[in-house]
C-alpha positions in Angstrom: 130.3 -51.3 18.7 129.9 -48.7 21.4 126.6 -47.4 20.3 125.1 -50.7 21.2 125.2 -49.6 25.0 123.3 -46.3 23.7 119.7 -47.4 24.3 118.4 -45.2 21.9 121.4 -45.8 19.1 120.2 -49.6 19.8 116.2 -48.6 19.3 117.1 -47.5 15.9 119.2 -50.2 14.8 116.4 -52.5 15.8 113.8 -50.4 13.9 116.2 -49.8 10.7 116.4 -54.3 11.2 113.4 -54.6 11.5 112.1 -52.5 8.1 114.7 -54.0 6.0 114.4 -56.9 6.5 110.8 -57.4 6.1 111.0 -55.3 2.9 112.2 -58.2 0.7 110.3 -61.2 3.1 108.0 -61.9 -0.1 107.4 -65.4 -1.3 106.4 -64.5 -4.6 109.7 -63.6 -5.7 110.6 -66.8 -6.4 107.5 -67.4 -8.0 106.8 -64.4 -10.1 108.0 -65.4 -13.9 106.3 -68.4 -13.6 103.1 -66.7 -12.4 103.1 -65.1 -15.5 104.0 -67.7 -17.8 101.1 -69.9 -16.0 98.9 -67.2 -16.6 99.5 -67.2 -20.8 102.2 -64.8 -21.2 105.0 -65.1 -23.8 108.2 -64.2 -23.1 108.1 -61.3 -24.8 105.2 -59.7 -22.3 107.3 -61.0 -19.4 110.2 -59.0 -20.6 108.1 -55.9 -21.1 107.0 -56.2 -18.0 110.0 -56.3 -16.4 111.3 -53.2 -18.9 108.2 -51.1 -17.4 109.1 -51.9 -13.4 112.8 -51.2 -14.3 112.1 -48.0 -16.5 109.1 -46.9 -13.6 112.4 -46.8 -11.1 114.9 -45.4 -13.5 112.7 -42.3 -14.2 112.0 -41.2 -10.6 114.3 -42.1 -8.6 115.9 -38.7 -8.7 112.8 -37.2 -8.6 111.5 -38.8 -5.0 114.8 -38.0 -3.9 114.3 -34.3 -3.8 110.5 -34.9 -2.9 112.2 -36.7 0.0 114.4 -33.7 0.9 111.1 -31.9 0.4 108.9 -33.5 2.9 108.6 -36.3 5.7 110.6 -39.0 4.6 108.9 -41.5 7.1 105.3 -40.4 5.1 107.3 -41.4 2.0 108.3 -45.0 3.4 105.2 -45.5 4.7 103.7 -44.9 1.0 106.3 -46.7 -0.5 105.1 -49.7 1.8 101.6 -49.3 0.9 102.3 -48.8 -2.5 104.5 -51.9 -2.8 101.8 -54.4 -0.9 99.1 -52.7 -3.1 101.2 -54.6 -5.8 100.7 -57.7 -4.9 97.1 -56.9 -4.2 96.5 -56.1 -8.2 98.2 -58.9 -9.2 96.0 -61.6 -7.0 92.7 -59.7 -8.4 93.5 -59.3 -11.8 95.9 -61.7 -13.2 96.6 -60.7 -16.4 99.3 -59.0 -18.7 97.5 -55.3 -17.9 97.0 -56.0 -13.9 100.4 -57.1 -13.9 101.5 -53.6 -15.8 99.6 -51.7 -13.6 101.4 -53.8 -10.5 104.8 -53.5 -11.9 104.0 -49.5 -12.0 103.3 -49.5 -9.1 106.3 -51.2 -7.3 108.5 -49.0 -9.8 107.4 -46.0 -7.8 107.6 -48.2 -4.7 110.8 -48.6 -4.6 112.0 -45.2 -5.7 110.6 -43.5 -3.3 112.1 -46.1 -0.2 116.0 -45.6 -2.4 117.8 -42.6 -1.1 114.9 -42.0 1.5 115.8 -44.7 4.1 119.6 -43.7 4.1 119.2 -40.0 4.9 116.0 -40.4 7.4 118.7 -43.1 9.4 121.9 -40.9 8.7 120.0 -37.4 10.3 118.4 -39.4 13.1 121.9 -40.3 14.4 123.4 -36.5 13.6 120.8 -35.5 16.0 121.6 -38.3 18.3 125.5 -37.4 17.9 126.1 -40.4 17.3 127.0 -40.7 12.9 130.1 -43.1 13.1 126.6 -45.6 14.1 125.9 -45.6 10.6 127.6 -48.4 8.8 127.2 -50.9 11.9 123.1 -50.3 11.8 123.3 -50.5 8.0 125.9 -53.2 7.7 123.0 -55.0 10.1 119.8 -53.5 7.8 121.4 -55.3 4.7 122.6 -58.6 6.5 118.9 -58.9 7.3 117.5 -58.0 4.1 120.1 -60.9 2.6 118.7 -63.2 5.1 115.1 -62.3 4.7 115.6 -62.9 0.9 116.9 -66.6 1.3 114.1 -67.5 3.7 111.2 -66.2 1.1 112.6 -68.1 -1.5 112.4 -71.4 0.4 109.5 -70.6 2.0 107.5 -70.6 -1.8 107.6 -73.7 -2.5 105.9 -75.4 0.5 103.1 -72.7 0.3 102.8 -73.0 -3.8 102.6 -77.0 -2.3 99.7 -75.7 0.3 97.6 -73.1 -1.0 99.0 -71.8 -5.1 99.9 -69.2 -6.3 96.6 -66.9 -4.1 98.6 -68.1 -0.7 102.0 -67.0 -2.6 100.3 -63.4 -3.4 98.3 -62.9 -0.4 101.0 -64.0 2.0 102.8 -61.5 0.2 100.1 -58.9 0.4 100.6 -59.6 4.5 104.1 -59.2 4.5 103.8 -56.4 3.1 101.3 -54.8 5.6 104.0 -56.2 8.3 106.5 -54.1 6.1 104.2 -50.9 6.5 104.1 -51.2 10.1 107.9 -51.5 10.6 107.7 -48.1 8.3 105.3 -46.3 11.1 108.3 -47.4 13.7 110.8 -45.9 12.1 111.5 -41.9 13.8 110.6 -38.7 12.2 114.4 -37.3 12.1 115.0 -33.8 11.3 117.1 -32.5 8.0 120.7 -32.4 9.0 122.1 -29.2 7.7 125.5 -28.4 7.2 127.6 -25.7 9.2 128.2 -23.5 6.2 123.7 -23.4 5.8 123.7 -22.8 9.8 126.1 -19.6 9.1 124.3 -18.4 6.0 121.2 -18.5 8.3 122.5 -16.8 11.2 123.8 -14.0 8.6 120.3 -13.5 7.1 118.1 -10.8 8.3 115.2 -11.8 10.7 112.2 -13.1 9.0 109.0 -10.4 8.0 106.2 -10.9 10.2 103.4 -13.5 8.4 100.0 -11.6 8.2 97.1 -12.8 6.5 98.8 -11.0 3.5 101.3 -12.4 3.2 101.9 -15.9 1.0 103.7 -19.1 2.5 106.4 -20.4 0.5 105.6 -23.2 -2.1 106.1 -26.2 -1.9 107.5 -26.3 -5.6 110.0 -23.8 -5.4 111.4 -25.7 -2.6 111.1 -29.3 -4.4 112.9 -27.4 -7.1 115.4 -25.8 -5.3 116.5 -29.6 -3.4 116.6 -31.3 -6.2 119.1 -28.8 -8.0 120.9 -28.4 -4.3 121.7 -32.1 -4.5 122.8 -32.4 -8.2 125.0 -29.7 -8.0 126.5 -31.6 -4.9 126.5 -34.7 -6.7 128.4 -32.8 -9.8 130.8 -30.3 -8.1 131.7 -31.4 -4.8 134.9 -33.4 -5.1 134.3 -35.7 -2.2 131.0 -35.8 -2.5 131.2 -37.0 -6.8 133.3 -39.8 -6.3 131.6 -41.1 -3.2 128.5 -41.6 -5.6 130.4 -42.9 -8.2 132.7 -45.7 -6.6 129.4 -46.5 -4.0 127.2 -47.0 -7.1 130.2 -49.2 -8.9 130.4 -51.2 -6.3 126.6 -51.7 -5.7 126.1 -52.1 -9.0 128.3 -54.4 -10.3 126.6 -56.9 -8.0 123.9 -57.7 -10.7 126.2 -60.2 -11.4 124.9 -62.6 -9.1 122.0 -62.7 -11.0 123.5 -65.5 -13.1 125.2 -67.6 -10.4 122.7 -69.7 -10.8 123.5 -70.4 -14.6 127.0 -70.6 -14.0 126.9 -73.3 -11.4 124.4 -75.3 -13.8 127.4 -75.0 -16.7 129.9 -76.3 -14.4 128.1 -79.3 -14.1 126.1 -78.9 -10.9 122.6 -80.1 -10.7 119.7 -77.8 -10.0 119.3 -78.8 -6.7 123.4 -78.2 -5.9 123.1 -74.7 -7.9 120.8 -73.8 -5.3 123.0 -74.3 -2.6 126.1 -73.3 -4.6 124.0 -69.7 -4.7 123.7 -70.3 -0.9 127.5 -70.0 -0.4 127.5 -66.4 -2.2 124.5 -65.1 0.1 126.8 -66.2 2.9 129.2 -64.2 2.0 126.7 -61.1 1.1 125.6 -61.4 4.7 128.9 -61.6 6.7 130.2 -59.0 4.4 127.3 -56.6 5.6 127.2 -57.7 9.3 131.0 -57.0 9.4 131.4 -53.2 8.3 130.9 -51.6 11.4 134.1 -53.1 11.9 135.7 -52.3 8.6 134.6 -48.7 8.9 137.7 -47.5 10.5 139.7 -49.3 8.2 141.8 -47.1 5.7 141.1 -46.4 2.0 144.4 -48.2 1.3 143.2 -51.1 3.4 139.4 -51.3 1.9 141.2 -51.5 -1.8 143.4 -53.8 -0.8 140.7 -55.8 -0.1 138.8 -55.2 -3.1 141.8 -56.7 -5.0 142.2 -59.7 -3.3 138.1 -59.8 -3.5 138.7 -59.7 -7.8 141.5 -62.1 -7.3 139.3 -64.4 -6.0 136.0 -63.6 -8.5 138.2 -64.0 -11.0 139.7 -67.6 -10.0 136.8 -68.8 -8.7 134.7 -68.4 -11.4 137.2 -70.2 -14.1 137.1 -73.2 -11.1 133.5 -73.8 -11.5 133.9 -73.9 -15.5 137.1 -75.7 -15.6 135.0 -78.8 -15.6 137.9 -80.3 -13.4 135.0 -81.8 -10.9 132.5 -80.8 -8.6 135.1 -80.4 -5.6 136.2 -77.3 -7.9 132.7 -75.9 -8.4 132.5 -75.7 -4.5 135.9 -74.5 -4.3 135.4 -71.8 -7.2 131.6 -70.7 -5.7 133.6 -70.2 -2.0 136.2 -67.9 -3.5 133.2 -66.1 -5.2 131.4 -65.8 -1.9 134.8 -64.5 -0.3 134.4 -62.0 -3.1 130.9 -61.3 -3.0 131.2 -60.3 0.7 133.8 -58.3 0.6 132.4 -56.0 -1.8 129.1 -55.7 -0.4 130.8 -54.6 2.6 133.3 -52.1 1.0 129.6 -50.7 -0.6 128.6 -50.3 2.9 131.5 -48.7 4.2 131.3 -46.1 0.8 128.1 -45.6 1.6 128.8 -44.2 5.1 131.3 -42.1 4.2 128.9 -40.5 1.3 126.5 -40.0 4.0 129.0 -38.1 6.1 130.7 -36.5 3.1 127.3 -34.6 2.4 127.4 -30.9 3.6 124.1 -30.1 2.1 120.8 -30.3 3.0 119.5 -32.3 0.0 120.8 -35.9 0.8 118.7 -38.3 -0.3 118.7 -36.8 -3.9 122.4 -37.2 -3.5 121.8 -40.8 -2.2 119.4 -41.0 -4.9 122.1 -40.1 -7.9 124.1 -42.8 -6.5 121.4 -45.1 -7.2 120.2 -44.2 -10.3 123.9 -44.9 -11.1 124.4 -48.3 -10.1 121.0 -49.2 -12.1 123.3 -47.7 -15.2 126.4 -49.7 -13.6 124.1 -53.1 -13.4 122.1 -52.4 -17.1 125.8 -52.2 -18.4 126.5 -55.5 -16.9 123.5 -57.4 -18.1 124.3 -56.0 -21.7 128.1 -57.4 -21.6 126.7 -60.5 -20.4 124.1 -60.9 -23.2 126.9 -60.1 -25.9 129.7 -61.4 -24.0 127.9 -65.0 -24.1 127.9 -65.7 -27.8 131.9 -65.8 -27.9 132.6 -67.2 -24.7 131.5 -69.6 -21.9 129.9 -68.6 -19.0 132.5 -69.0 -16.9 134.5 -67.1 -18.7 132.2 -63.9 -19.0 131.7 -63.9 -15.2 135.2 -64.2 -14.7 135.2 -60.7 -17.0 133.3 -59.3 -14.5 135.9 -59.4 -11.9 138.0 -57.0 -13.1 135.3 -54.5 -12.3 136.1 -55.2 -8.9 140.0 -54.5 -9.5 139.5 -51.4 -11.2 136.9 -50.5 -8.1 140.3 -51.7 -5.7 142.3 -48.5 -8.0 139.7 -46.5 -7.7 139.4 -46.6 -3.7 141.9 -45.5 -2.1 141.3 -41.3 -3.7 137.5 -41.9 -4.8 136.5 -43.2 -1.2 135.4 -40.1 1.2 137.4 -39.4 4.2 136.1 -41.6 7.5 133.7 -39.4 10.0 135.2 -38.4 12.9 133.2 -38.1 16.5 
């Protein structure tokens, strides 16, 4: 933790904080499907809706990569900001199944503009600082808060559904996400870190003709092109570089199992209420995970898959405890091994991520960063499919309990798929 003593190392960290964790401070949330539903739509429109924000993200999020490699990637976070409180805006002035569309569009683009974008922007600030091993501490922070920020807007929408509906849900959420813009405008305009080899190619190149009123800039296209073809090719044929983006989006994207925590406490046994806090336990563990791998950074690749099989261990056994209807002493022991679990890979994605950020040579990295996540959304599609055919031959329990051994083939994977540590 020696770049805490580096006032400007700390600046950033606090900035980096401070825009993640207001990005996900929204109320509504919690709320959302049953906005719709209140508002007349079947379930059948919900899930479309839901298909065209998911689809909206798929389908650029390589593409604002590059244009993030392209031009100011603080511009871009700012829009993505805007873009993602202008969302909310739609949806409090026209409630409907087409204002919602037009909302979810919206938020699509959002948030592929902000994925890749915020990584590279941090990683390059501290390569110009000299300071890169930073990087997993202030993004092990960024996600704690962001886990934390999550659990407070879903209890705070209740008491303001209790004071004001669903308009103080929205507009609250409207707010935040003007506060969210304005941690955007904090953040530092870092330059593009390029690589040694790009500095030599540079130095051997001729000098530069004279411009004269004659003569035509560059375009901005040819560029655009030539970064996003710069980071696929990185993504594709650099060794280091391939299986960085593939175990970091396994990791990350295996996580959409907690997205039915929820249901498996509730067919354990627990009430609503208790699945609530049961789900509690596992953002715990999300958030310790993250706030712990500045730490774990240094750890080995041997060391980090260890971990990740104990972590599946655990997944595994905790989530046959909560269905082994045995009593609810064992749904509290099982969610507690899940948490364990839960943490311990959100930290491991952390400390892959770092490493992919230090493992990119080339000047395109967000649309490398961006690949990754375009990945896990494949990674966390293919999980909600097993569930959803996995659950008409088994319990619950028992599918999640699949699930873990996702995290045991990640723990195989590690220790030649993770990138080498960065060394300062």
């Amino acid at each position: 933790m020696d770049w805490l003593r580096r006032e400007p190392v700390r600046d950033l960290a606090v900035r980096a904080v401070l825009f993640k964790g207001t990005r996900d401070l929204l109320p509504i949330y919690a709320l959302y499907g049953v906005l719709f539903a209140d508002h007349g739509l079947s379930t059948a429109q919900i899930s479309l809706l839901l298909a065209i924000w998911s689809v909206t993200a798929f389908v650029l999020e390589v593409p604002s990569g590059a244009w993030a490699d392209t031009v100011s990637r603080r511009r871009l976070l700012i829009l993505s900001c805007v873009l993602q409180a202008s969302c909310f805006a739609i949806w409090m002035v026209a409630p409907s199944f087409l204002g919602f569309a037009v909302g979810f569009m919206i938020w699509g683009v959002a948030g592929s503009l902000e994925s890749g974008t915020f990584e590279a922007l941090i990683y390059d600030d501290l390569v110009a600082r000299d300071k890169p091993s930073a990087y997993a501490s202030i993004m092990g922070w960024a996600r704690g808060a962001q886990e934390f920020t999550v659990l407070i807007a879903i209890l705070s929408a209740a008491p303001l559904f209790a004071l004001g509906g669903y308009a103080l849900v929205g507009w609250v959420s409207v707010g935040i996400g003007v506060l969210h813009t304005l941690t955007a405008l904090a953040l530092p305009s870092a330059p593009v870190a390029i690589s040694a080899t790009a500095v030599d190619d540079l130095d051997d190149d001729p000098a530069p003709e004279p411009v004269g009123p004659h003569v035509k800039p560059i375009s901005p296209q040819p560029r655009y092109l030539s970064m996003l073809k710069t980071g696929v090719a990185e993504a594709l044929h650099v060794r280091r570089v391939r299986r960085g983006v593939l175990l970091g989006a396994l990791l990350y994207g295996v996580t959409a199992f907690d997205e039915y925590f929820g249901l498996l406490a509730v067919s354990g046994g627990a009430s609503t209420s208790t699945s609530a806090l049961l789900v509690g336990v596992t953002v715990a563990g999300s958030l310790i995970g993250s706030l712990l791998a500045g730490h774990t950074e240094s750890l080995s690749s041997r060391t980090i898959a260890a971990a990740l099989f104990l972590a599946g261990i655990l997944f595994i056994a905790g989530s046959l405890a909560v269905g082994a209807t045995a009593g609810p002493a064992w749904i509290w022991i099982g969610f507690i091994g899940i948490g364990v679990a839960y943490g311990i890979d959100f930290n491991a994605e952390v400390v892959a991520g770092a490493r992919l950020q230090a493992a990119i040579e080339g000047p395109a990295r967000a649309t490398v960063t961006s690949i990754s996540g375009l990945l896990s959304e494949i990674v966390a599609l293919a999980v909600f499919a097993f569930v959803a055919i996995a659950t008409q031959h088994f319990s619950m329990s028992t599918t999640i309990a699949l699930l873990g051994t996702v995290l045991l083939a990640s723990a195989l994977l590690t220790p030649t798929w993770m990138p080498p540590r960065h060394s300062d």
